[in-house]
DRENDORO-140435 format. One line per field, with one value per residue (C-alpha): residue number from 1; chain; x, y, z. Coordinates in nm, 2 decimals, always signed. Each point is the difference from the previous one (the first is absolute). Example, Ala and Ser with C-alpha at 12.3 -4.5 7.8 and 13.67 -1.06 7.14 Angstrom:
2
i <- [1	2]
ch <- [A	A]
u <- [+1.23	+0.14]
v <- [-0.45	+0.34]
w <- [+0.78	-0.07]
! end
This chain:
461
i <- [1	2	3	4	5	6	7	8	9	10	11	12	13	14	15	16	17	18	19	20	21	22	23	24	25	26	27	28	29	30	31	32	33	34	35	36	37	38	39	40	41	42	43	44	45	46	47	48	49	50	51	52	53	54	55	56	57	58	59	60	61	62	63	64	65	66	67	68	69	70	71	72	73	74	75	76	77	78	79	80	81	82	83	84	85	86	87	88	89	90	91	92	93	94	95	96	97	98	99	100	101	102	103	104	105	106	107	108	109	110	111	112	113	114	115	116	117	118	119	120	121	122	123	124	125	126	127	128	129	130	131	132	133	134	135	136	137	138	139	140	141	142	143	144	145	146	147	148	149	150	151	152	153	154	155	156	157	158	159	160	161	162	163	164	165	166	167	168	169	170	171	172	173	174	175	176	177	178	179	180	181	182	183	184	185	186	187	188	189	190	191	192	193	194	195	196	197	198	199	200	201	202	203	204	205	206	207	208	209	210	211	212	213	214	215	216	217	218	219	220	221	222	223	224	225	226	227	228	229	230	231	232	233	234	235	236	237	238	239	240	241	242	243	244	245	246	247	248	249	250	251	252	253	254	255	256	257	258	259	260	261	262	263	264	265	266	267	268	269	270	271	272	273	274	275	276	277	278	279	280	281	282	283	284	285	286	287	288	289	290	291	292	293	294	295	296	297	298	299	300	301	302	303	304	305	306	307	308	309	310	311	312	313	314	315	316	317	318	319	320	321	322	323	324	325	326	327	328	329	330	331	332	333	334	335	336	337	338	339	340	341	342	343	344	345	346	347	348	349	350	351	352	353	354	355	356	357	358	359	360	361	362	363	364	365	366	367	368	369	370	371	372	373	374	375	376	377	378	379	380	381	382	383	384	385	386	387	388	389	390	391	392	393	394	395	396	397	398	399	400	401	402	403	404	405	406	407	408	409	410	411	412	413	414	415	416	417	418	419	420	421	422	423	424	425	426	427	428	429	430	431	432	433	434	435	436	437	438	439	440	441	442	443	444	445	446	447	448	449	450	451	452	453	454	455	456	457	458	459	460	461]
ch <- [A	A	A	A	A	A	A	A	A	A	A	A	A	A	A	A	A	A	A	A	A	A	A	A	A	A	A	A	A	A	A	A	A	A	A	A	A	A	A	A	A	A	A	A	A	A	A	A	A	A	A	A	A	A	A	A	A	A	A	A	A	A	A	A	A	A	A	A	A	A	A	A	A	A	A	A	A	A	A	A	A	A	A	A	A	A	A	A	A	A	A	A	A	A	A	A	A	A	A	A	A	A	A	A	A	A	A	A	A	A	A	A	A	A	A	A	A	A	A	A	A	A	A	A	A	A	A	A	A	A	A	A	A	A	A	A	A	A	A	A	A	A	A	A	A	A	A	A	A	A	A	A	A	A	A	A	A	A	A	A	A	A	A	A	A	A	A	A	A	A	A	A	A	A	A	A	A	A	A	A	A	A	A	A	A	A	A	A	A	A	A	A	A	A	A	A	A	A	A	A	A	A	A	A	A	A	A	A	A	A	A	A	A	A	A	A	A	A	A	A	A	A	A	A	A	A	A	A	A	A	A	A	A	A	A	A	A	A	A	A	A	A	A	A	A	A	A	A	A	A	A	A	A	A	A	A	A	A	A	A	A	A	A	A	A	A	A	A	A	A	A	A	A	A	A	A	A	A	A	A	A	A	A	A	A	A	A	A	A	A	A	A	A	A	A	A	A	A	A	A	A	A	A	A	A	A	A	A	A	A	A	A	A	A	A	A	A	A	A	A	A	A	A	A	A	A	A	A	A	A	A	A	A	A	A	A	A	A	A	A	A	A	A	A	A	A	A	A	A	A	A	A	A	A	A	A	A	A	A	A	A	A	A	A	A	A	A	A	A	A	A	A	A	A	A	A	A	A	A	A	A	A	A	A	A	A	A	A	A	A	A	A	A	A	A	A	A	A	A	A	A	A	A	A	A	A	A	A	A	A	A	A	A	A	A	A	A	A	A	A	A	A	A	A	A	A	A	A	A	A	A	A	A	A	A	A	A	A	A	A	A	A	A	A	A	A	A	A	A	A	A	A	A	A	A	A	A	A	A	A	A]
u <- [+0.00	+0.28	+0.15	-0.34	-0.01	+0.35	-0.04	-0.31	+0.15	+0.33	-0.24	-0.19	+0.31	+0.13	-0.35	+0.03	+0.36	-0.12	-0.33	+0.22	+0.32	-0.30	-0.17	+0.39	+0.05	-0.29	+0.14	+0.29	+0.12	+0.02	+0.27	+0.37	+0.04	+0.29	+0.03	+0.23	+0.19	+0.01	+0.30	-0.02	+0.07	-0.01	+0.00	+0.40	+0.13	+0.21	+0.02	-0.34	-0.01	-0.11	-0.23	-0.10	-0.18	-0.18	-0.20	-0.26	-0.25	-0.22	+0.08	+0.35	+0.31	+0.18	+0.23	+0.18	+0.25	-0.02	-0.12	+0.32	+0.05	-0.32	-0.24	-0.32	-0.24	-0.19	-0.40	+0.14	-0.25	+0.19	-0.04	+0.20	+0.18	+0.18	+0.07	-0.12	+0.17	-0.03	+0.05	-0.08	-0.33	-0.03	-0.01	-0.15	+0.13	-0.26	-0.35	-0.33	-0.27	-0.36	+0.15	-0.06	+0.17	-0.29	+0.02	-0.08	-0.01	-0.25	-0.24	+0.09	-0.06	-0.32	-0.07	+0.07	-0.31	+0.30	+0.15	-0.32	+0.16	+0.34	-0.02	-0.05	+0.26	+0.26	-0.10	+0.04	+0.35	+0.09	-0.08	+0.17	+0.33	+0.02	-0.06	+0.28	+0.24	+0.01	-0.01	+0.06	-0.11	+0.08	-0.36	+0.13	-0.30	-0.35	-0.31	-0.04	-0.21	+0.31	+0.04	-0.20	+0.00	+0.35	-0.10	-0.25	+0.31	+0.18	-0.26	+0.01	-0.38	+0.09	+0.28	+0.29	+0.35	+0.17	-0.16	+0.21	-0.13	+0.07	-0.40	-0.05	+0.30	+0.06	+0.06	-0.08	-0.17	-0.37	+0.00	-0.38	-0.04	+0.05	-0.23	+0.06	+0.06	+0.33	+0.19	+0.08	+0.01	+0.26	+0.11	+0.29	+0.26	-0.14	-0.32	+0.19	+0.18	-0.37	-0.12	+0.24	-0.02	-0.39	+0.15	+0.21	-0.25	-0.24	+0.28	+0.14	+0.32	+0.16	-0.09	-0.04	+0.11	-0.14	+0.06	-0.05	+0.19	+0.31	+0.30	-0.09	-0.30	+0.22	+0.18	-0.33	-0.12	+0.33	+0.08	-0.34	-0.02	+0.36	-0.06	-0.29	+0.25	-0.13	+0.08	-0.10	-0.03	-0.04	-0.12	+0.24	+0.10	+0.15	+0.37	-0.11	-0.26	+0.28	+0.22	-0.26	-0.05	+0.37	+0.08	-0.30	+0.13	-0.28	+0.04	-0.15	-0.03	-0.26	-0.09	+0.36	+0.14	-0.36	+0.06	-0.23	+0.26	+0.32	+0.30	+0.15	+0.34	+0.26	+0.15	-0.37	-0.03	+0.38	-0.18	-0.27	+0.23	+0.27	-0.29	-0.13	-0.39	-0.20	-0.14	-0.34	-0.05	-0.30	+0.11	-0.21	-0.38	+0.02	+0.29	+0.01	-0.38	-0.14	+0.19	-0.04	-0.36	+0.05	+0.14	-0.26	-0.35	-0.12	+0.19	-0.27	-0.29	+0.17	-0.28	+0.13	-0.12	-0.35	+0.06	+0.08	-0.20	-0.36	-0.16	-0.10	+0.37	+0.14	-0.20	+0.10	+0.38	-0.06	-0.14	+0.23	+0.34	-0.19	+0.14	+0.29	+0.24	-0.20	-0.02	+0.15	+0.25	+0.20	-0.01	+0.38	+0.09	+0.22	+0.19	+0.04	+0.13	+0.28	+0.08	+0.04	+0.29	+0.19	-0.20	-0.09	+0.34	+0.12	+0.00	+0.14	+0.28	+0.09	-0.02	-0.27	-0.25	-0.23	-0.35	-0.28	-0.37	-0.24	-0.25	-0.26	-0.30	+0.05	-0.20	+0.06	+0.28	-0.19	+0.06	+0.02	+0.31	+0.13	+0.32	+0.16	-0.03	+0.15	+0.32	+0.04	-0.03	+0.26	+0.22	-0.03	+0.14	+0.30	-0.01	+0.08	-0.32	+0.17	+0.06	-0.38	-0.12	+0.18	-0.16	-0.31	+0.04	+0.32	+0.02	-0.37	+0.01	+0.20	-0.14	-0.30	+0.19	-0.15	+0.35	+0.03	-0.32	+0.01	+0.21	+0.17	-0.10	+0.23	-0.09	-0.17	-0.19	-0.37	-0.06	-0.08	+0.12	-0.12	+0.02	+0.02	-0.02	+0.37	+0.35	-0.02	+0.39	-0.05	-0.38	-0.12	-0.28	-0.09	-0.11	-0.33	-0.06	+0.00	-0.16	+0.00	+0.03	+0.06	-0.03	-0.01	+0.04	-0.40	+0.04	-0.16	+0.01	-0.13	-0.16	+0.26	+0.20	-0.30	+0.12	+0.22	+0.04	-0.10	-0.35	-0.01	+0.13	-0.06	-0.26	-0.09	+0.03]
v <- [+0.00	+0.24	-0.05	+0.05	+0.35	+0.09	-0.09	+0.18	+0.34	-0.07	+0.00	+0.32	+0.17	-0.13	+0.12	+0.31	+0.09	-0.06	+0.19	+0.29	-0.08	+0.02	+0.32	+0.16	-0.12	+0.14	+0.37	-0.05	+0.10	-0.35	+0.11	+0.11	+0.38	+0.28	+0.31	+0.20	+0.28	+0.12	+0.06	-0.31	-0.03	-0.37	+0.03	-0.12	+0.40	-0.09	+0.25	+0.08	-0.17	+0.23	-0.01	-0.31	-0.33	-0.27	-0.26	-0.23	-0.26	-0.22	+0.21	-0.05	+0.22	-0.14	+0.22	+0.34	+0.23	+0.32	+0.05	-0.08	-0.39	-0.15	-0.11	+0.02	-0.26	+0.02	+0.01	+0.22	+0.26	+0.31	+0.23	+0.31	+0.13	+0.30	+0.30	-0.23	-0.22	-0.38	-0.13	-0.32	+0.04	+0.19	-0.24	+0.17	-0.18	+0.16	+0.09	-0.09	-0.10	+0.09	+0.39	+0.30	+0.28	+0.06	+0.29	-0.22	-0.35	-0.04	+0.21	-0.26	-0.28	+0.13	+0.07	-0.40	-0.09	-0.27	-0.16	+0.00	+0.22	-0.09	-0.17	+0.38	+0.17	-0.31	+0.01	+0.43	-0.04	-0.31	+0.22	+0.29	-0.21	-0.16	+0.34	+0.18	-0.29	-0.21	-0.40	-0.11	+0.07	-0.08	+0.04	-0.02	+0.00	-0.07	-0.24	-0.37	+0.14	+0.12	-0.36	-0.08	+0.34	-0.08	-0.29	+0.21	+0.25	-0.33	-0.13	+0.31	+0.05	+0.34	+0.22	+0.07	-0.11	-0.29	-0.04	-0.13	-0.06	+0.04	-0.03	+0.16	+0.08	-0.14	+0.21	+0.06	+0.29	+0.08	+0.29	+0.13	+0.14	-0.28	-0.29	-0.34	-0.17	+0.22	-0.12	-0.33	+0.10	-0.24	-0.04	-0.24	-0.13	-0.33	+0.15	+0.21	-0.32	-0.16	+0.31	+0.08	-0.41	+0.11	+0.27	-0.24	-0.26	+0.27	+0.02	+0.35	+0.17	+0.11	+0.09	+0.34	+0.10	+0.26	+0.23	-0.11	-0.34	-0.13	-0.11	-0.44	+0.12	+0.10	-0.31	-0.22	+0.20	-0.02	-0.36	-0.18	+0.24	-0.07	-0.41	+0.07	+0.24	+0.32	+0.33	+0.20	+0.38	+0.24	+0.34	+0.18	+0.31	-0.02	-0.09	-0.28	-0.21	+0.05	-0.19	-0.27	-0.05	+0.06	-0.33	-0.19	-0.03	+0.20	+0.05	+0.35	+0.30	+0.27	+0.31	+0.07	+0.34	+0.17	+0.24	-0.14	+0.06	+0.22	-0.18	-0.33	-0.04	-0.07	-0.32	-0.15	+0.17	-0.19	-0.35	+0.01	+0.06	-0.22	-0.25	+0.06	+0.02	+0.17	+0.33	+0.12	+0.36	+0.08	+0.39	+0.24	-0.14	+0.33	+0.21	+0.02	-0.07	+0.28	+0.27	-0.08	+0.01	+0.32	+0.15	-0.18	-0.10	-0.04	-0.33	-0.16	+0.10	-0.20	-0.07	-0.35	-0.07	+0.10	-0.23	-0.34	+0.06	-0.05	+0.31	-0.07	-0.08	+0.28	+0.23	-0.14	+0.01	+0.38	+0.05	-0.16	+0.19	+0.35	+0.14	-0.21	+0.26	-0.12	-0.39	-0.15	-0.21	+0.28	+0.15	-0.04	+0.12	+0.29	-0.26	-0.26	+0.24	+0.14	-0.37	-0.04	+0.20	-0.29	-0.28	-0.02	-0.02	-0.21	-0.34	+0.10	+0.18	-0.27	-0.23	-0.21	-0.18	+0.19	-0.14	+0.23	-0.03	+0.29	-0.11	+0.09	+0.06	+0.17	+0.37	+0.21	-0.30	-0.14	-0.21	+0.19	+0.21	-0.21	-0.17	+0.25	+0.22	-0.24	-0.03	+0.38	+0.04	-0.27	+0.21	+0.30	-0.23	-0.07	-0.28	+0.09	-0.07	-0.31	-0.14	+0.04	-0.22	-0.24	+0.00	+0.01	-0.31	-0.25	+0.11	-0.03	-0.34	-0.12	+0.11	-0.21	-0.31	+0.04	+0.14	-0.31	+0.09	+0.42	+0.29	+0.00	-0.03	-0.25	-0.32	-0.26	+0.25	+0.08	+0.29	+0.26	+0.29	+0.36	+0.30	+0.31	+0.36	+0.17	-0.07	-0.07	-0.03	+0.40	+0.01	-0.25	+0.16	-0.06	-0.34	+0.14	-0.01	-0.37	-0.04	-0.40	-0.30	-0.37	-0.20	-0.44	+0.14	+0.16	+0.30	+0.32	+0.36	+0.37	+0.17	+0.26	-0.36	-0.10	-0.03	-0.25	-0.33	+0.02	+0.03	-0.33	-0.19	+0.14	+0.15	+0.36	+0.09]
w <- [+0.00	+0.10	-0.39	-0.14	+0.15	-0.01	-0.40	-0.04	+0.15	-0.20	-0.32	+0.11	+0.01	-0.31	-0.21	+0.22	-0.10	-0.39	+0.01	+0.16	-0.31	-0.23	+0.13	+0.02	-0.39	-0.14	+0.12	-0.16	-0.37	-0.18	-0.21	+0.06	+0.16	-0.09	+0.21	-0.23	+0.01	+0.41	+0.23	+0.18	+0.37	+0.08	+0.37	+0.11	+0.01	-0.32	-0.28	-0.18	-0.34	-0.28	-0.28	+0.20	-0.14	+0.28	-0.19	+0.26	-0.12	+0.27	+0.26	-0.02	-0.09	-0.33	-0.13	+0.15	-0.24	-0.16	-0.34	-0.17	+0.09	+0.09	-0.27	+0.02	-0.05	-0.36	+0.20	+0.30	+0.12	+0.02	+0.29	-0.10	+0.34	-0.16	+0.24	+0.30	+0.24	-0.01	+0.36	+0.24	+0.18	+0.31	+0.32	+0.32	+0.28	+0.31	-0.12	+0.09	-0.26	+0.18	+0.05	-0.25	+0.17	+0.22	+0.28	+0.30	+0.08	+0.27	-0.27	-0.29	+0.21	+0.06	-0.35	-0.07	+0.24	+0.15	-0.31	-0.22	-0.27	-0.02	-0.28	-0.19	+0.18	-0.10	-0.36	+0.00	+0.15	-0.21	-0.36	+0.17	+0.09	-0.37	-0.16	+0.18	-0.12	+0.34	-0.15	+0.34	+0.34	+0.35	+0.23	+0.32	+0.22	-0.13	+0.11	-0.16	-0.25	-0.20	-0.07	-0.21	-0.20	-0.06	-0.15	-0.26	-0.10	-0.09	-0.17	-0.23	+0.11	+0.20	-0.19	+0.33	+0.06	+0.13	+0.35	+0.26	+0.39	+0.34	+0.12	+0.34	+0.21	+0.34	+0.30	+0.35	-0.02	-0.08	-0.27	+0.08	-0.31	-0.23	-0.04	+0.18	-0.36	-0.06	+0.32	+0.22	+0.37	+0.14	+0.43	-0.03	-0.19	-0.05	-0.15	-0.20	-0.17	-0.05	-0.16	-0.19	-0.12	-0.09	-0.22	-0.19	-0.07	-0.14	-0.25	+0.12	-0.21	+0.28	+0.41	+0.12	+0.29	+0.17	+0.37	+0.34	-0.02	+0.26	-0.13	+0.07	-0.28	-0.27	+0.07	-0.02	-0.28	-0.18	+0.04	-0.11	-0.35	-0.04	+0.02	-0.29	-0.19	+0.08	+0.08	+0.26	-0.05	+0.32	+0.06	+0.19	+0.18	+0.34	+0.05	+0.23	-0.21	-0.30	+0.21	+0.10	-0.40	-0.07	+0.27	-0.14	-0.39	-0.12	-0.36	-0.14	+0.24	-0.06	+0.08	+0.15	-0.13	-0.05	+0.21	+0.28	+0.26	+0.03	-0.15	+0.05	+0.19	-0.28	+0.13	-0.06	-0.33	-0.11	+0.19	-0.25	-0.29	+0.07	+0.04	-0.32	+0.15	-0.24	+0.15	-0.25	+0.21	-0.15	+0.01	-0.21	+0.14	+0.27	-0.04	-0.35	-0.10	+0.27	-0.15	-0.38	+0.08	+0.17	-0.28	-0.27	+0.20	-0.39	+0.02	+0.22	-0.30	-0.27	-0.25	-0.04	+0.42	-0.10	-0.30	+0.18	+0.27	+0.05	+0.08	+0.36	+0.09	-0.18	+0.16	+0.33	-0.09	-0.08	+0.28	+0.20	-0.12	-0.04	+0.31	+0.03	+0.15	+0.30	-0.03	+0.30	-0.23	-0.05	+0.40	+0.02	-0.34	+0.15	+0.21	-0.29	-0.24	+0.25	+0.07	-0.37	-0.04	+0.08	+0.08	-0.40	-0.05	+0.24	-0.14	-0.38	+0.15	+0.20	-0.30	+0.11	-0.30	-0.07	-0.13	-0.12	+0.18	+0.03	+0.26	-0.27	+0.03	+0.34	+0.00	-0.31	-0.08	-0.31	-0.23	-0.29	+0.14	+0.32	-0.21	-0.20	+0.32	+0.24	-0.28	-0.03	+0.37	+0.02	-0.27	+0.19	+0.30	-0.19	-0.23	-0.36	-0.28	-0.12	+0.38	+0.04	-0.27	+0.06	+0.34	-0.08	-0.28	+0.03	+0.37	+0.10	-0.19	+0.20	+0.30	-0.09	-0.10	-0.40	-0.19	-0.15	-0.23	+0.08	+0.09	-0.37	-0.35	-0.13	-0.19	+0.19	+0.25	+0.00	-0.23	+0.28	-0.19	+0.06	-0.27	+0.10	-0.14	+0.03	+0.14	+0.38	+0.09	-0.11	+0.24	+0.21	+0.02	-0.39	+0.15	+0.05	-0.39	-0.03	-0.39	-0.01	+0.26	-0.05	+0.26	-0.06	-0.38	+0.01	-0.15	+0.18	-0.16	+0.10	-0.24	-0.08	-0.14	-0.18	-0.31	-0.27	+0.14	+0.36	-0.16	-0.20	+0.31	+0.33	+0.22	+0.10	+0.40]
! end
């Protein structure tokens, strides 16, 4: 009996892996692909290559040259990238998926009725993600129900990036203002292990950590997700929980180097480096998003929010960030940009590896903008154009465990290739004119791009 049913799931998820193949295949071009003539940055901070040539077919990179010594095949599609930049896929390596840049929390939660609408805020973010050239995603807190939409974006159903999964985070603390389904409450070090063994079998990417934990609960936590092969990812600020993770082996530390605090001592900044733990500091979500909104409110009414939003929920998101000098969020804004001073800096000029997340969609954080702000915030920190996207593709790929398949366009990756209107080693910031997206080899475009071959082969944001 025990074989009968093992065999009968083992089938289930055999015709559920082709339906999925079969759903993913139908999106895709069913001929060969050339994106011709770009500067080409392929992600591993080497030279760009010029008057560029990158040929894909089934969702897989074939062929990378310039235009001088690598043929084309005779039924390529040709997706002309002249005057634009050919790069990998972004990868966001700290965002959360049900968020849209809302002004409050306890208000959006509200808003939900519990987690009744989720599903609409998850799909808004997802579009918003894939259209601001993110292919991959780190959510690194969000209820069970993030499951299964992850399964719909991979299905090709729901247009969004690559989603990867922490599910709720475990802690010891009670946040009142986010629902039960987004945490797990833990009192000990042996239900920490069990839960964090829950997390696994639900078939989690990774375990967040989150505040409030002892140092014999980062060991717990660390040890049972390292036995399944995972890695654990913790929000930090204070000195003393950074050494709690730092003696547990935890693998990816977050949050660090926002700005949250003052400074770091320097002999725990040279720890982390030597150590080679990746530190994503999530910088620009306050100190650089409160004052570009200062400077700009007309950000928050971008036509394209009312656009992907039903109207109920875009007139609650107005409403939300229309007095926003006042949202609670930003109540230590004074504080956080003084710390910032060095605390942004911190970690890059102590030669620490440097991922990119942007703790999107946190308030006025969307989407849309939260990437390309979170690498120019990280350029105004220090790191050269060049050192940031690499970052935020081979680097972040890594991070994740996936840069055997992302992080560079060479041959044999997955064709997650972004175009994008100018030169961005001259502007980072001319990442927020991304004009065409791959991502599995689907082919997504804006409708400035739509025109020439993007139009015979791929689909319209």
């Amino acid at each position: 009996m025990p074989s009968r049913f093992l065999l009968f799931i083992l089938l289930f998820i055999l015709l559920f892996v082709a339906i999925d193949c079969q759903a993913q295949q139908a999106l895709r071009p069913n001929v060969p692909v050339a994106i011709v003539g770009g500067m080409l940055l392929d992600g591993n901070a080497a030279e760009p290559i010029h008057h560029s040539v990158v040929i894909f077919e089934n969702g897989r990179i074939t062929a990378v040259g310039n235009r001088d010594n690598t043929p084309i095949p005779e039924k390529a599609v040709i997706i002309d990238a002249g005057g634009r930049t050919v790069m990998p896929g972004l990868i966001d390596a700290h965002m959360h998926i049900d968020l849209i840049g809302h002004g409050s929390y306890a208000r959006l939660y509200e808003f939900m009725n519990g987690m009744q609408r989720i599903q609409e805020f998850m799909t808004i973010a997802a579009k918003q993600m894939l259209r601001a050239g993110v292919t991959t995603g780190l959510d690194l807190g969000a209820p069970l129900q993030a499951f299964d939409f992850r399964e719909r974006v991979r299905s090709g159903e729901i247009p969004g990036p690559r989603l990867l999964l922490s599910g709720p985070w475990i802690t010891r603390i009670d946040y009142d203002i986010i629902p039960d389904e987004y945490e797990i409450i833990i009192n000990s070090p042996r239900e920490a292990a069990q839960r964090t063994r829950e997390l696994v079998e639900r078939g989690v990417d990774v375990i967040k950590v989150w505040e409030g934990l002892t140092a014999e609960d980062y060991r717990a936590i660390v040890e049972v997700a390292h036995e399944a092969g995972i890695k654990v990812h913790a929000h930090l600020y204070e000195p003393e929980r950074i050494r709690y993770a730092l003696d547990a082996g935890v693998d990816v530390f977050q949050h660090v180097g926002s700005a949250g605090n003052p400074p770091y001592d320097d002999a725990l900044v040279a720890e982390i480096a030597h150590r080679n733990i990746p530190v994503v500091q999530t910088i620009s979500h306050r100190i650089w998003v409160y004052p570009a909104t200062i400077e700009f409110p007309e950000r928050l009414y971008d036509p394209v929010y009312k656009k992907d939003m039903p109207a109920d929920i875009y007139a609650e998101f107005i409403s939300s960030v229309e007095n926003f000098r006042r949202l609670s969020y930003f109540s230590e804004i004074g504080r956080e940009t003084r710390n910032s001073r060095v605390a942004a800096r911190q970690f890059i000029d102590g030669g620490a590896t440097i991922g990119v997340g942007t703790d999107a969609a946190s308030p006025l954080n969307m989407h849309t903008e939260a990437i390309w702000r979170e690498m120019s915030a990280l350029v105004e920190s220090g790191m050269t154009a060049g050192e940031v996207i690499t970052a935020a593709t081979r680097t972040n790929a890594h991070i994740l465990g996936l840069d055997k398949d992302i992080g560079t366009i060479a041959p044999g990756k997955l064709a997650d290739i972004i175009i994008v209107d100018g030169n961005p080693l001259r502007n980072i910031e001319v990442l927020d004119y991304v004009d065409v997206v791959i991502k599995d080899g689907v082919v997504w475009y804006s409708e400035r791009a739509a025109s020439g071959g993007v139009t015979k082969i791929g689909h319209s944001f």
